[in-house]
C-alpha positions as semicolon CSV with decimal commas, in nm:
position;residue;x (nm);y (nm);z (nm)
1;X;-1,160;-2,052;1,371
2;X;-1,492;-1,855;1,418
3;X;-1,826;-1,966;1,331
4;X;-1,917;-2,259;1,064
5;X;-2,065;-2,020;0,853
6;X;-1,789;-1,713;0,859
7;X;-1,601;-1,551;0,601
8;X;-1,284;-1,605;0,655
9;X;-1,096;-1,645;0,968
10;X;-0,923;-1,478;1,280
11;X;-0,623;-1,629;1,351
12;X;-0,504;-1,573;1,749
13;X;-0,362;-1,275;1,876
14;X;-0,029;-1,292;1,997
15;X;0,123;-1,007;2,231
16;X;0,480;-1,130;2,177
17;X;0,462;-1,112;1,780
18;X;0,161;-0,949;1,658
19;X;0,109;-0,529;1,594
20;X;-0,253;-0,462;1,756
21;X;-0,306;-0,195;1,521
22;X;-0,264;-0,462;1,237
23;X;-0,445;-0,731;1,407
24;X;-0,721;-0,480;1,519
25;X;-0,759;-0,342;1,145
26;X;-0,822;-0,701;1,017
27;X;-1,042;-0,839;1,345
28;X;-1,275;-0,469;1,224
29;X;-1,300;-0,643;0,875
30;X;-1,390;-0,973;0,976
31;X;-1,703;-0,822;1,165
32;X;-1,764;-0,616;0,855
33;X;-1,740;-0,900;0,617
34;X;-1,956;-1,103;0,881
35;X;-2,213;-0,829;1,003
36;X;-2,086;-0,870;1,330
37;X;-2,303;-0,707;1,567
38;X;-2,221;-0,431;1,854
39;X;-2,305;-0,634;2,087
40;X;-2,123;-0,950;2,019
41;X;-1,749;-0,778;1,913
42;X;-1,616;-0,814;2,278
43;X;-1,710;-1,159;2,276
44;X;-1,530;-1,246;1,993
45;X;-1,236;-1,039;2,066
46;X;-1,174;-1,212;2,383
47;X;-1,231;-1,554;2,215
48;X;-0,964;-1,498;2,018
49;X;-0,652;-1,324;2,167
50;X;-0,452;-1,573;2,314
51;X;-0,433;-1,699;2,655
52;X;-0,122;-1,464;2,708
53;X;-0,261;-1,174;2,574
54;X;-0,610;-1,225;2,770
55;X;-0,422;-1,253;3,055
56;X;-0,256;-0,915;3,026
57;X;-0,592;-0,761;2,957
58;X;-0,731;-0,862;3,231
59;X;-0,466;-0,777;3,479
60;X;-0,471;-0,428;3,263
61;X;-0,888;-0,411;3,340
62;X;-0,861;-0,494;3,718
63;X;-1,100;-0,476;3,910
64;X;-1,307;-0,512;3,607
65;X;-1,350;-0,793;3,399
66;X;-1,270;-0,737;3,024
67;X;-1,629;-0,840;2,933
68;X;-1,707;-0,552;3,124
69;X;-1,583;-0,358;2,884
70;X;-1,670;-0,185;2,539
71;X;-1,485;-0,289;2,248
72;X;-1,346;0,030;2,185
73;X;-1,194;0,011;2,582
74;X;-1,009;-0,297;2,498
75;X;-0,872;-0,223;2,230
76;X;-0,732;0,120;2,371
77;X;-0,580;-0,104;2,660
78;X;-0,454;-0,347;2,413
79;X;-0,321;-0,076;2,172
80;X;-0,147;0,036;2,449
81;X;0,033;-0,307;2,551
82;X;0,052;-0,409;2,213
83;X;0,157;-0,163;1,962
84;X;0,509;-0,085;1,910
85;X;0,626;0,321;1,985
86;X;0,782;0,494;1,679
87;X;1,072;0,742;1,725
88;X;0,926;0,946;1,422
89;X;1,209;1,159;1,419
90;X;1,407;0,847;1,381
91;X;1,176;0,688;1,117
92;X;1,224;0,996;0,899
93;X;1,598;1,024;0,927
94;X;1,595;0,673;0,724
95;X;1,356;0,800;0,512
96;X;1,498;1,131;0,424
97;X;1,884;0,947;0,386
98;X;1,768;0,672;0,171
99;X;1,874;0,593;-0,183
100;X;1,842;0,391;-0,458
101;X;1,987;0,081;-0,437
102;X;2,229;-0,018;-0,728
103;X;1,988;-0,340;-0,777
104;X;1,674;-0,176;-0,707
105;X;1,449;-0,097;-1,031
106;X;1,262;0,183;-1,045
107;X;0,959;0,010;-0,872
108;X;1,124;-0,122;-0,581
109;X;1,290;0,172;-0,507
110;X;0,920;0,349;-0,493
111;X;0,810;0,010;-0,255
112;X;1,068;0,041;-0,017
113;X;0,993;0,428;0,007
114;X;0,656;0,392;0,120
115;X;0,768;0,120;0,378
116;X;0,978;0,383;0,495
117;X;0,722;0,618;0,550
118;X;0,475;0,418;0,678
119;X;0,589;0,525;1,050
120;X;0,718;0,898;0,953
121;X;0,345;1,032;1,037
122;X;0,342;1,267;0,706
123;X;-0,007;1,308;0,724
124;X;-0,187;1,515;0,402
125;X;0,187;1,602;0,306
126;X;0,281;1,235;0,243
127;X;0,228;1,260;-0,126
128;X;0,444;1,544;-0,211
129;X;0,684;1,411;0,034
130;X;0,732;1,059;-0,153
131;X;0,767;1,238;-0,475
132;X;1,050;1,490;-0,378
133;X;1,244;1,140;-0,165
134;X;1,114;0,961;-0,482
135;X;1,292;1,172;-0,738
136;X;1,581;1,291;-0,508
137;X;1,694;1,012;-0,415
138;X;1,713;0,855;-0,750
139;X;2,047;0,701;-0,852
140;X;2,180;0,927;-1,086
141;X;2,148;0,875;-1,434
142;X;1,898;0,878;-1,732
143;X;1,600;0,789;-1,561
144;X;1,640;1,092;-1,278
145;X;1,769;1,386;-1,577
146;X;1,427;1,224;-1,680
147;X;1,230;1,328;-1,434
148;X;1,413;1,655;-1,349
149;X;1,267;1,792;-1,671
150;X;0,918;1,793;-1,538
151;X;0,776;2,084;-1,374
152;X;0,659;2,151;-1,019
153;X;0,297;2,016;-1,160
154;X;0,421;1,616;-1,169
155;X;0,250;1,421;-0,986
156;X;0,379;1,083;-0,771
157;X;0,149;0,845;-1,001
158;X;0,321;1,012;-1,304
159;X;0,665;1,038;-1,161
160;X;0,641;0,698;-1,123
161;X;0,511;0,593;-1,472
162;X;0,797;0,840;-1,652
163;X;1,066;0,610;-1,457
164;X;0,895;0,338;-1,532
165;X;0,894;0,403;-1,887
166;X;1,226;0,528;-1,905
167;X;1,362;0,240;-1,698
168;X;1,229;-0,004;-1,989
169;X;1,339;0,213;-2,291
170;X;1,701;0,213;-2,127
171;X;1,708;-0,190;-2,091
172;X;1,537;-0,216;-2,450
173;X;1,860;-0,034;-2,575
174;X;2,073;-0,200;-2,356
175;X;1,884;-0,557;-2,525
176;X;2,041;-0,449;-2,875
């Protein structure tokens, strides 16, 4: 979309669909990847929102024009606009109440945990968070009396690999 001579591409941003803070995160990398300069990111990011979105900006810059603007000004504005609000409270109810599903293996239980918590705003705690939701909310059985013989020193990495492991031990018995 950008440039003959780019790595990779930008696809539009669109307002009604798109998270800015996802968009913005890859539209940083592109002018990483492509030693976009300073100078030139405001061009580009107005080249490719959509017509919609550029709209919206500029009504949200009046009486300025967006190219007016830093980058880092725009994308406030369009953060703004753009990104959706999280009830965190809310976000962490699900998280705290959630269980392993009965056809959930050990690693998509641990995938759908940390979609859960993407929006819970744990900060440095997230780690020892997961692991407590990870191992409490276990479906009962081998694989959590497993994992409730470890001491206060397990990690989330390990946690994860002793389910693992156990997880394939039980189906290897349950094979014969």
């Amino acid at each position: 979309m950008v440039g003959q001579n780019m790595i990779g591409s930008i696809p539009e941003f669109c307002g009604s669909v798109d998270d800015w803070n996802v968009y913005q995160e890859r539209l940083e990398q592109f002018f990483e990847v492509n030693d976009i300069l300073e100078t030139k990111r405001v061009a580009l990011l107005i080249s490719v929102i959509g017509g919609d979105s550029y709209k919206t900006l500029r009504d949200l810059c009046h009486p300025v024009l967006p190219k007016n603007k830093t980058f880092d000004e725009l994308c406030a504005l369009l953060r703004k606009q753009y990104s959706p609000q999280v009830a965190v409270f809310r976000e962490r109810t699900n998280f705290y109440n959630s269980r392993q599903e009965g056809h959930e293996n050990v690693t998509q239980w641990f995938g759908r945990l940390k979609k859960l918590s993407v929006d819970c705003k744990f900060g440095e705690n997230l780690e020892a968070i997961l692991l407590d939701k990870f191992v409490t909310g276990l479906r009962s059985g081998q694989i959590m009396d497993r994992l409730c013989e470890e001491n206060e020193n397990l990690t989330l990495e390990s946690a994860l690999e002793l389910a693992v492991n156990k997880e394939c031990a039980i189906s290897g018995q349950n094979q014969h």
